[in-house]
C-alpha positions as CSV (number, residue, x, y, z in Angstrom):
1,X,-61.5,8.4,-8.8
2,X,-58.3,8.6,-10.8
3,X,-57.5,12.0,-8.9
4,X,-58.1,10.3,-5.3
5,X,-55.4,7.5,-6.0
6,X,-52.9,10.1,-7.2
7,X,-53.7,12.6,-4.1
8,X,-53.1,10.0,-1.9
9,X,-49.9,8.6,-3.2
10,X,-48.3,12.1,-3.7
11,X,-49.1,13.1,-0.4
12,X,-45.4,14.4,2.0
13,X,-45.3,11.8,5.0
14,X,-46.0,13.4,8.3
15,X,-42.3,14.8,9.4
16,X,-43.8,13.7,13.0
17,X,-44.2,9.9,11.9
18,X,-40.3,10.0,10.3
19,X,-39.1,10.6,13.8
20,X,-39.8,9.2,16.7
21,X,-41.7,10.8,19.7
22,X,-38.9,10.6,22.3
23,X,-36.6,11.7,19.7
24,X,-38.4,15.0,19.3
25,X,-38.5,15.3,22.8
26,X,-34.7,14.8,23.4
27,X,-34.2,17.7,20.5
28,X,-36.8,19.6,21.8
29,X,-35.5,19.9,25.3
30,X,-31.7,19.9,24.7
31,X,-29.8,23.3,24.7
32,X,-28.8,24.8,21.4
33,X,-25.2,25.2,22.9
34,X,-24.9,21.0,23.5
35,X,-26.2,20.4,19.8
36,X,-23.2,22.4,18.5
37,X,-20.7,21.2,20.6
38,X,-21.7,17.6,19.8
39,X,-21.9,19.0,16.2
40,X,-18.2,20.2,15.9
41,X,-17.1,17.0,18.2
42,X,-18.7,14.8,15.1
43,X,-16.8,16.9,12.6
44,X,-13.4,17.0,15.0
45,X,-13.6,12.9,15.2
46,X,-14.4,13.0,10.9
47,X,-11.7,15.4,10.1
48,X,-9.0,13.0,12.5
49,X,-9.9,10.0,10.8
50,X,-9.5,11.8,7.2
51,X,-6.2,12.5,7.8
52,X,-5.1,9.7,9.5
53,X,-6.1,7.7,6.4
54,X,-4.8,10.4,4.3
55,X,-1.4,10.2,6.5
56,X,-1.2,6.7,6.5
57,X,-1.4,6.6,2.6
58,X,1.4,9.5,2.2
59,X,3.6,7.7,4.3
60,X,3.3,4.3,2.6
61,X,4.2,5.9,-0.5
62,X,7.3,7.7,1.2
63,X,8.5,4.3,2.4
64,X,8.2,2.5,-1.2
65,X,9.8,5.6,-2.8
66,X,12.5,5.0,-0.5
67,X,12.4,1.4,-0.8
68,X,12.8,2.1,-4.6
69,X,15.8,4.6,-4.2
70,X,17.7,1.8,-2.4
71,X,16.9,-1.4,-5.1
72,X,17.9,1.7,-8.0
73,X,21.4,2.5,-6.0
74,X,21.8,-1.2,-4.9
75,X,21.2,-2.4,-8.4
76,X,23.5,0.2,-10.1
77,X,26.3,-0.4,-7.7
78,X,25.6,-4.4,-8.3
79,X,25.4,-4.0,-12.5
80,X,29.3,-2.0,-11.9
81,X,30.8,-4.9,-9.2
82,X,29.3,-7.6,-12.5
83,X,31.4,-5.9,-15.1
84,X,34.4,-4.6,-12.7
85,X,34.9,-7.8,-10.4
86,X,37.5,-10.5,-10.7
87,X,36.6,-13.7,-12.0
88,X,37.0,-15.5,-8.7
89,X,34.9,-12.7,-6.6
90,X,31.6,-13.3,-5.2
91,X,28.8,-10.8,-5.9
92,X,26.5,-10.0,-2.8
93,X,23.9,-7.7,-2.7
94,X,23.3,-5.3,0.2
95,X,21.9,-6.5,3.5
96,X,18.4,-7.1,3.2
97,X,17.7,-7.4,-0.1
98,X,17.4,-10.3,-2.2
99,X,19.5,-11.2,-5.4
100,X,18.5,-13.7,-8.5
101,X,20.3,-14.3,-11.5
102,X,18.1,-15.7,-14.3
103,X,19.1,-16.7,-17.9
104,X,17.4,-15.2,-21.0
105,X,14.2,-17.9,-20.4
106,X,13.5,-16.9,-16.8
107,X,15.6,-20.0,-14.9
108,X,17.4,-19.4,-11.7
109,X,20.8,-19.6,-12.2
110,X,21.5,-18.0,-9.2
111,X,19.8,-16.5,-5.7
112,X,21.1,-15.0,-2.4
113,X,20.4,-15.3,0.3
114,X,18.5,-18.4,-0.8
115,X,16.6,-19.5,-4.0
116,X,13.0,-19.8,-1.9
117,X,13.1,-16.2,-1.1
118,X,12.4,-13.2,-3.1
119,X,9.6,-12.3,-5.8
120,X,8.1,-15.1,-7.8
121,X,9.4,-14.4,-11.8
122,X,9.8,-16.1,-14.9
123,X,10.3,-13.0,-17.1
124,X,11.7,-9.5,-17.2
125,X,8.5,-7.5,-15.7
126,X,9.9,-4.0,-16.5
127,X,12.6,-2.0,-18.2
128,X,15.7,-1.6,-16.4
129,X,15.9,-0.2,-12.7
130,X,11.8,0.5,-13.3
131,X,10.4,-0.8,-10.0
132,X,7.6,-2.6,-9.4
133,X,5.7,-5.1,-7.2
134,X,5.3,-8.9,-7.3
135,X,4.3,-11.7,-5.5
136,X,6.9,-13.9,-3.6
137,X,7.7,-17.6,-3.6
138,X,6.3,-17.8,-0.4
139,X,3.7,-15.4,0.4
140,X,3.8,-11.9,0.6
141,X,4.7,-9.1,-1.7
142,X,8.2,-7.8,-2.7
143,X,9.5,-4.0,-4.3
144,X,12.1,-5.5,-7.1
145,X,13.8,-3.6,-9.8
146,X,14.9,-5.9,-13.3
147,X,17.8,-5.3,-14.6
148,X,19.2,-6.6,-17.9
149,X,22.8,-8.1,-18.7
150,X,24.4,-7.8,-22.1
151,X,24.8,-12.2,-22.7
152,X,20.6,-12.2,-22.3
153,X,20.6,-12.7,-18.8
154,X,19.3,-10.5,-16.0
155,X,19.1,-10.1,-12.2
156,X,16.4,-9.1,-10.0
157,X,16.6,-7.1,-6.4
158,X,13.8,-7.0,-4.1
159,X,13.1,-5.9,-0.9
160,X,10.4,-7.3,1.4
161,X,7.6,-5.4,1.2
162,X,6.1,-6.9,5.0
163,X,8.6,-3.9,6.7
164,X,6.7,-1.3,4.7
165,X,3.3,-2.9,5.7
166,X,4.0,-3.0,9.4
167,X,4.9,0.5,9.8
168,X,1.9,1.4,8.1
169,X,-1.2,0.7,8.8
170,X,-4.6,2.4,9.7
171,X,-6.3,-0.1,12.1
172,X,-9.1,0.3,14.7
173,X,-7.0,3.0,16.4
174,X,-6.3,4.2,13.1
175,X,-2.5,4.5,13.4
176,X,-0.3,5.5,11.5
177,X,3.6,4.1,12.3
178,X,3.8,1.3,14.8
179,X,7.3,1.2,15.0
């Protein structure tokens, strides 16, 4: 008896009960020829969307080294105006990007364009010109580079990182730029 339970449980399913009747009968009367053309149209459709996604993720990274290049320059052309301006001289940071003077415990002494805009810090986040990413005050997510002054103070500059995000993006069509 203890043989009959075990035959029957380690008996293969019928391959004919896996698949369904009209199945077969589809396979069974379809050319060889179609089954490989749909074969290499499943694999041409795959491969696109690979590299699509594979594109799209390249070119992200392209724009936020880019992004980084520009706060790196921007921020050492800023630190040299600091030390090399006139006292009465206004600093401004380069179109686009976001400037904000803090003192040595993380207050704002100072933004531009305006003190709601620009990453949300209290505290250096990384060593000098090392960028990274951070939330903002009002939503979103900025590219920002630290940068420390002698007196204990340091400045931030950030860049918006909603430019970077609407160029890229894989969606339903699975595009890559949209600008």
């Amino acid at each position: 008896m203890g043989a009959d339970v075990m035959t029957r449980f380690a008996r293969p399913a019928d391959p004919g009960r896996l698949v369904p009747r009209r199945v077969r009968a589809l396979s069974a009367r379809t050319p060889l020829r179609i089954k490989l053309i749909a074969a290499v149209l499943l694999l041409v459709m795959l491969a696109l969307g690979v590299f699509s996604v594979a594109g799209a993720f390249l070119m992200r990274r392209y724009f936020i080294e880019q992004a980084d290049q520009q706060l790196n320059a921007a921020g050492h052309s800023l630190l040299y105006e600091i030390f090399h301006a006139q006292p009465d001289s206004q600093v401004s940071p380069p179109l686009g990007l976001v400037f904000q003077l803090r003192d040595g415990e993380g207050r704002l002494l100072k933004a531009i364009p305006r003190p709601d805009a620009g990453p949300a810090l209290d505290d250096p986040q990384q060593p000098d010109f090392q960028p990274f990413t951070a939330p903002g005050m009002g939503g979103g997510r900025w590219r920002a580079v630290d940068v420390s002054l002698p007196d204990g103070q340091w400045f931030t500059l950030a860049e918006n990182m909603s430019d970077i995000d609407a160029r890229v993006q894989p969606g339903p069509g699975l595009q890559v730029l949209n600008a």
